[in-house]
C-alpha positions as CSV (number, residue, x, y, z in Angstrom):
1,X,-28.9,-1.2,1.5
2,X,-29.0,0.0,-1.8
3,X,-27.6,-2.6,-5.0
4,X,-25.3,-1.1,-7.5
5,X,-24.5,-2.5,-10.9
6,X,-22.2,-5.6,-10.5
7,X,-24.4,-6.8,-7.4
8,X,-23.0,-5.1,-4.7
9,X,-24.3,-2.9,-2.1
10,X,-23.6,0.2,-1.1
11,X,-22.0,-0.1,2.0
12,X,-19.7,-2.9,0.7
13,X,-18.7,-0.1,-2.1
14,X,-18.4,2.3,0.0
15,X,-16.0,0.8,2.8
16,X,-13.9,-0.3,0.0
17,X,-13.3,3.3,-1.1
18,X,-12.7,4.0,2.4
19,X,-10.3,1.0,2.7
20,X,-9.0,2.8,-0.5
21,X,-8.4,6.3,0.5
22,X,-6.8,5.3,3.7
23,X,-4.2,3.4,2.0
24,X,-3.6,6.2,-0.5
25,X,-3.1,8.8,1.8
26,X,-0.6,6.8,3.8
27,X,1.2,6.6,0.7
28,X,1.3,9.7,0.2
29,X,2.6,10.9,3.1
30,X,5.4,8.1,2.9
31,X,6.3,9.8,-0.4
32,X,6.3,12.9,1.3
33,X,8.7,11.5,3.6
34,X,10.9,10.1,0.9
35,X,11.2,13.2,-0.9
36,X,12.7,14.9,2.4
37,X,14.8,11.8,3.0
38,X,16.8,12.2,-0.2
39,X,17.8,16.0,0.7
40,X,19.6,14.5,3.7
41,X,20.9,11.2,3.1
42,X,21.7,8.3,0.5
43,X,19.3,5.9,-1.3
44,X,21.1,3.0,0.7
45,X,19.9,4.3,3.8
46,X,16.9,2.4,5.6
47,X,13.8,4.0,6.0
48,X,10.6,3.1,8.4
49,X,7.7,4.0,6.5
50,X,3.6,3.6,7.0
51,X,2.6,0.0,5.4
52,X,0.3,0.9,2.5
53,X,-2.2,-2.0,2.7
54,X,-5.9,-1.7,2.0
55,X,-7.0,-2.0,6.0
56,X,-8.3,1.4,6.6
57,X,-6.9,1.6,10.6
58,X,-3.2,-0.1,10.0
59,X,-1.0,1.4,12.0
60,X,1.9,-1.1,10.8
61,X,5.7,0.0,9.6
62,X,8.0,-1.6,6.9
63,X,11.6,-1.0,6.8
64,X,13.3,-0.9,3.2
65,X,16.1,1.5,1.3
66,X,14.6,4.7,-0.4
67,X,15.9,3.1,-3.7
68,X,14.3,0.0,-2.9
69,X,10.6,2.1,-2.2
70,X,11.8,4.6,-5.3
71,X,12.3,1.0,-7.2
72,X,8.6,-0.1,-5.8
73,X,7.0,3.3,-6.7
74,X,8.9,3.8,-9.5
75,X,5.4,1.5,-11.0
76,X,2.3,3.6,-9.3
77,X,-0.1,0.4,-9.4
78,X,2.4,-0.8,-6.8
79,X,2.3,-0.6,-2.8
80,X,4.7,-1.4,0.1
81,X,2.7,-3.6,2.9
82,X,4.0,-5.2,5.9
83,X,4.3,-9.3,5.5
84,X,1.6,-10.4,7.6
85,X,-0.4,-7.6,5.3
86,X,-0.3,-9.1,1.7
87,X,-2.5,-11.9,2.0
88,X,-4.8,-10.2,3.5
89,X,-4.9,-7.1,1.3
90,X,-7.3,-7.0,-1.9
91,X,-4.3,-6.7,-4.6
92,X,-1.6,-9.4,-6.2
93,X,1.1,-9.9,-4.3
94,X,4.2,-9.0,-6.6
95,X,7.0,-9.6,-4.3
96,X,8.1,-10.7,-0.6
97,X,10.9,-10.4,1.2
98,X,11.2,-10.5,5.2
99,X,11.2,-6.9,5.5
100,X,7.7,-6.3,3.4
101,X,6.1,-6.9,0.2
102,X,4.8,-5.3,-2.9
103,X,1.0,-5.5,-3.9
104,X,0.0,-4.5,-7.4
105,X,-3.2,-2.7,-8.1
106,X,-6.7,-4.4,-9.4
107,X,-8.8,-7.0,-7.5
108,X,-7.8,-9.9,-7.1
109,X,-10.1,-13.1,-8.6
110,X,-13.5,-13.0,-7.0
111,X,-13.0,-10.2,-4.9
């Protein structure tokens, strides 16, 4: 293992940029899939989408309104997760509800 500047190693660097890039591209393909939405229905209409937490395999879906992911988005430090995902995930929770929650960009305290 290799120490970078801050005092951590290089595989612990390197998974988080994995952990990373999986959660960005399944935001972008849940953007992708809002874009389409709107040719084809209203932004009151209930979407499932990809949770966009930082866990690189997460296979989990949130349900919300495209306005209420256009509302989310609308910031692009914030992310849609599933509940049982924000705690768990490396960024400040933001919002709950019982349908998902919103995680806001930069590490948190400590980690």
């Amino acid at each position: 293992m290799t120490a970078r500047a801050g005092g951590r190693d290089e595989s612990t660097v390197d998974a988080a940029y994995a952990r990373l890039g999986a959660a960005i591209a399944r935001a972008d393909e849940n953007r992708a899939l809002v874009t389409e939405a709107y040719k084809i229905t209203s932004p009151q209409t209930a979407l499932t989408l990809r949770c966009e937490c930082m866990h690189r395999l997460c296979t989990e879906v949130v349900a919300l309104t495209l306005e209420e992911y256009e509302e989310i988005t609308a910031d692009p430090a914030q992310a849609v997760v599933a509940p049982s995902h924000a705690d768990v995930d490396e960024r400040e929770v933001v919002k709950r509800t019982s349908r998902f929650s919103v995680v806001e960009e930069g590490l948190r305290e400590g980690g």
